[in-house]
N, C-alpha and C positions, 0 to 999 in steps of 0.2 A: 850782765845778762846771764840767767840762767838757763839749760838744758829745756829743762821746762818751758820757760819764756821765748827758745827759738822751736821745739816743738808745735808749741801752739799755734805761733805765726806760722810756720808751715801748712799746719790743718787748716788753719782759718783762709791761707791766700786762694782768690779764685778767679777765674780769668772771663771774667764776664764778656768780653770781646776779643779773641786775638787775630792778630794780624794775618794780612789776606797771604803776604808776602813771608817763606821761608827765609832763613840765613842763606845770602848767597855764598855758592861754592869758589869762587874767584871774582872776588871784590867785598868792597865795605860795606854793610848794609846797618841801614839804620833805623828805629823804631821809636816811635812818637809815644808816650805811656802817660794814663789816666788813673794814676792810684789812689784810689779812695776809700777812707778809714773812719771811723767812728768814733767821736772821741770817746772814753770812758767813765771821763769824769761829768759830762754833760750831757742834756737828754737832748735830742734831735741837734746837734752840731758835730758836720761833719766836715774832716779834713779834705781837699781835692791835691794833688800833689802833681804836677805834670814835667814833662822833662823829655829828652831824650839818650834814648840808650845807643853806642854805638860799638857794633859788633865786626874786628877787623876780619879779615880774610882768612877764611878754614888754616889753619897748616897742619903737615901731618908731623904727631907730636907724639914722643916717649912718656909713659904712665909718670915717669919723676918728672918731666917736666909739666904737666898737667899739676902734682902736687905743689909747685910752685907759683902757681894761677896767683897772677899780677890784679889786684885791683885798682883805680885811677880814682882816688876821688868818693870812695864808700869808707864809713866810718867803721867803728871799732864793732858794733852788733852785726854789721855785714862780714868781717873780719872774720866772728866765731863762727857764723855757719859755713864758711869755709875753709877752716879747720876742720868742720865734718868731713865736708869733701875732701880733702885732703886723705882724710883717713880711710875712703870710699875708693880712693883715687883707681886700684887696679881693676872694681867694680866696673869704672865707667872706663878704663882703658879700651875698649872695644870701640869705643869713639873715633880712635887716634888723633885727634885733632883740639886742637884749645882755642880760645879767644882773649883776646886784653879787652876785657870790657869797660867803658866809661860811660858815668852818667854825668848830664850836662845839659845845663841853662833850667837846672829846675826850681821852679817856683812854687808857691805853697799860695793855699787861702781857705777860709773859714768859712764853712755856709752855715746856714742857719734853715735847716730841713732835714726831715727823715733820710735816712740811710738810701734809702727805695727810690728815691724822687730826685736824686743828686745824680744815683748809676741809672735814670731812665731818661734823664736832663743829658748826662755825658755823653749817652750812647747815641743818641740824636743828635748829637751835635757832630760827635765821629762819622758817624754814617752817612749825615749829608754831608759832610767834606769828603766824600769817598776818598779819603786819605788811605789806602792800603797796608799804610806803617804804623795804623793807630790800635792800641791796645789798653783795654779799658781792665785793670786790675782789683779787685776789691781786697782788703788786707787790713793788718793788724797795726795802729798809730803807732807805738812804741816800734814796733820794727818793723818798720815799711822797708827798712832796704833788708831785709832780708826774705819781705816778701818780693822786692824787685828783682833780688839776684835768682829767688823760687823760679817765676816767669824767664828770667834769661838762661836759666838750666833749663827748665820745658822748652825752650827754643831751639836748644841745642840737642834733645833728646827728638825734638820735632822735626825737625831737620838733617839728622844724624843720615839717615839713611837716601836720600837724594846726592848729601855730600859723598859721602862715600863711593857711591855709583859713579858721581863726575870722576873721582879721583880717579877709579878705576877704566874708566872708556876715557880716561886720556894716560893711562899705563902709567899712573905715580902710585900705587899701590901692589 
């Protein structure tokens, strides 16, 4: 995969629903995801990919250690955009903290509808399951987990600051 190719996935990933529920500050939290992609070699057939992401418990973490971010279970195109990170690493060092993230029990299926009609069908479906952990992603077929890992970065920049404050009003900071 090229520069170019995870570029694009990045512009293109968008979070058409995210969850009601931040990354807990002490404990595992876990999030239900709806990534849905387009294919590009056919008109109206669209990929749905669902699974979940599971995010351990904040620690508070050195910039090198952060550039060693463990993935469980993501292939080689999720691999290079975090080699970006990596490269980012003292960037987002203000963080202090990392996750081992894993994705799991994910399943894939083909629809056969407009892009528009698949995320208006999904989000219906999330919504009446008032599910709190569901998270409805739109993104790029060829690198969906690099649109995945896009949203579990936004999680952690979304959430950064709640964790932080826990760490802080219980003096591990």
């Amino acid at each position: 995969m090229k520069q170019d190719d995870i570029e694009y996935a990045l512009e293109n990933t968008q979070v058409i629903l995210a969850p009601e529920r931040q990354i807990a500050t002490f404990g595992t939290t876990s999030f239900e995801f709806h990534l849905i992609s387009e294919l590009m070699d056919r008109v109206d057939q669209v990929r749905v990919r669902t699974g979940r992401i599971d995010a351990e418990r904040p620690q508070i973490l050195s910039p090198e250690y952060f550039s060693r971010l463990l993935l469980e279970g993501f292939g080689e195109k999720a691999q290079q955009y975090v080699e970006r990170l990596r490269e980012r690493a003292r960037q987002i060092a203000v963080l202090r903290y990392g996750f081992q993230f894993r994705k799991s029990a994910v399943a894939e299926e083909t629809v056969s509808a407009s892009l528009q009609s698949v995320i208006d069908r999904t989000r219906r479906a999330v919504e009446s399951g008032a599910d709190p952990r569901g998270a409805i992603i739109q993104g790029v077929d060829e690198a969906w987990e690099v649109c995945l890992l896009k949203f579990t970065v936004d999680m952690i920049e979304r959430s950064a600051g709640n964790n932080l404050g826990d760490f802080q009003r219980r003096g591990l900071l």
